[in-house]
N, C-alpha and C positions, 0 to 999 in steps of 0.2 A: 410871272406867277400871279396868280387869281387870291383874293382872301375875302372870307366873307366873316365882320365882328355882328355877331346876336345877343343882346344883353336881355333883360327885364331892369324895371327901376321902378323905383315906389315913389321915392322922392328927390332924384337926380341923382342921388351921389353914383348909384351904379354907371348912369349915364356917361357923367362926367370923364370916369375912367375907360369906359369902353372910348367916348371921344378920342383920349387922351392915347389912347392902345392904336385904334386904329391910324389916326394922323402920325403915328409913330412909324407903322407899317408903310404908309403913304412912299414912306422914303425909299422902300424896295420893293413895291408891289401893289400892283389895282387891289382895292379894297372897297368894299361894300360893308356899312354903316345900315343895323336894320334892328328894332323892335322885334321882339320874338312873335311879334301877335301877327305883324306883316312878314316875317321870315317865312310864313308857311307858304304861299302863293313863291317863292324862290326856290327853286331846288339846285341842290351839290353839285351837279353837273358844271365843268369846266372849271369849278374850285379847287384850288390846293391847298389848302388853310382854312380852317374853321375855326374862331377864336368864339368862347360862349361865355356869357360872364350871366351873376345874379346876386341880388341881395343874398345873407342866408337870414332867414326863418325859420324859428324855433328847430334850431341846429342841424339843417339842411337847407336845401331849394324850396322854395317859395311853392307854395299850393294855394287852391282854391281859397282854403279856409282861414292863412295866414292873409290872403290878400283883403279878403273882406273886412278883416282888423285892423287895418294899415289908418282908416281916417280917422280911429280914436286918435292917434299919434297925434293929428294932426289939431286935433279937440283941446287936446291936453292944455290946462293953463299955462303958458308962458312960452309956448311952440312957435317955433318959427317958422316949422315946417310945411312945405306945400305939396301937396298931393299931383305926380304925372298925370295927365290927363286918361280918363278911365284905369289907372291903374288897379284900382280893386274890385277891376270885373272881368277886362280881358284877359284871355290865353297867354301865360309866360314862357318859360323857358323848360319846365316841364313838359310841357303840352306840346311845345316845337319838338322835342329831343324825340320822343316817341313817335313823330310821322318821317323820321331823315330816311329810315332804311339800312341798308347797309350799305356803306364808302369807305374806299379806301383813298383816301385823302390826310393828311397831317391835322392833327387837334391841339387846342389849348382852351385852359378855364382858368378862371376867374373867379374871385366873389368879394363882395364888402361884409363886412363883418366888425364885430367887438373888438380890442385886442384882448389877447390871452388867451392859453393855449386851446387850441382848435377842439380838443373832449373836452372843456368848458362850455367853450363858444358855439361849436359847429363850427360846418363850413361848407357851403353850399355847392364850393367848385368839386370838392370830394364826389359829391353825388352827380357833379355834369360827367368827370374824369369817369366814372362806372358808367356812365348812359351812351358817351363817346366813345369809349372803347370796344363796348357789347354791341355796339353798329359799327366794329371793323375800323373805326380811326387810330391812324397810332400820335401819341401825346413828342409832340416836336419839345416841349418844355415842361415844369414842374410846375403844378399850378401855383397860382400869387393868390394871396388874402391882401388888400388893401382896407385901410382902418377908419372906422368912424368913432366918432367919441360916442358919450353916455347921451348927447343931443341929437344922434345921428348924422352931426357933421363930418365929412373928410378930417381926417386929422392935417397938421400940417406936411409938407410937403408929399402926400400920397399921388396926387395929379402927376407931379414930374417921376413921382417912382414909375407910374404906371408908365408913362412914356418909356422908362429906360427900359422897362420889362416888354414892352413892344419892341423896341428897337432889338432886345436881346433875342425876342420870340424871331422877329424878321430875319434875324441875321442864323438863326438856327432852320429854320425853314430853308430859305434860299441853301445856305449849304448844303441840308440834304435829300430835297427835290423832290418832286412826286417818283424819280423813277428807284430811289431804294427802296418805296410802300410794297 
């Protein structure tokens, strides 16, 4: 089996976890590791797996408008935080979901977020799960929220949760194949 992980990240942490998701995968399946801005030149073909992950912004997926806010974060007195390279200009995971097409291939989402409950917080994978399925993927898994604090740091052990939740998404994939889509 084929899988292909597409995140966006503002400031690693999405990163981190798609890393973490995909080298999970690693263990039952070629996998492709891709930035949603370069996902677009890739297309679904020969994929069985699409794993999409994304910050959430202001209580969804990331758009134009949150991304261009992203370097006050980084402004802010006492931040630690560092800005992805062009992250508040390039095409994210919006902007990828809307040229896939329609496939029938197995999906999963993602997203980083606040803790607490998701109609507080948002939660951005909600809006990938509605964009994935209205192009014909069916959800191999329930999407994960992985947590940052009030700094936007990982919480702690978020990194290995994200691994098990690869490992979980792999082992649900593989058992049921492209050919019951």
């Amino acid at each position: 089996m084929r899988a292909m992980v597409v995140y966006e990240s503002m400031f690693g942490k999405t990163r981190r976890v798609a890393e973490a998701i995909a080298d999970a995968l690693r263990d039952v399946m070629e996998v492709q590791l891709l930035r949603a801005d370069t996902a677009r030149d890739v297309g679904l073909e020969g994929t069985d797996l699409v794993v999409v992950g994304a910050p959430t912004h202001a209580w969804g997926m990331p758009r134009p408008g949150t991304r261009k806010g992203t370097p006050n974060y980084v402004r802010k007195p006492g931040s630690d935080l560092v800005l992805e390279p062009d992250a508040d200009s390039r095409p994210g995971v919006r902007e990828w979901l809307d040229t896939i097409g329609t496939a029938r291939v197995l999906g999963a989402a993602f997203d980083t977020r606040f803790r607490g409950p998701a109609a507080l917080t948002g939660s951005a994978s909600a809006g990938i799960v509605k964009s994935l399925t209205g192009h014909g993927l069916v959800m191999a898994v329930a999407p994960a929220s992985f947590l940052v604090d009030r700094k936007n740091h990982l919480r702690a052990g978020e990194v290995d949760r994200a691994r098990t939740w690869g490992l979980q998404l792999g082992s649900a994939a593989t058992s049921r194949g492209k050919a019951q889509l």
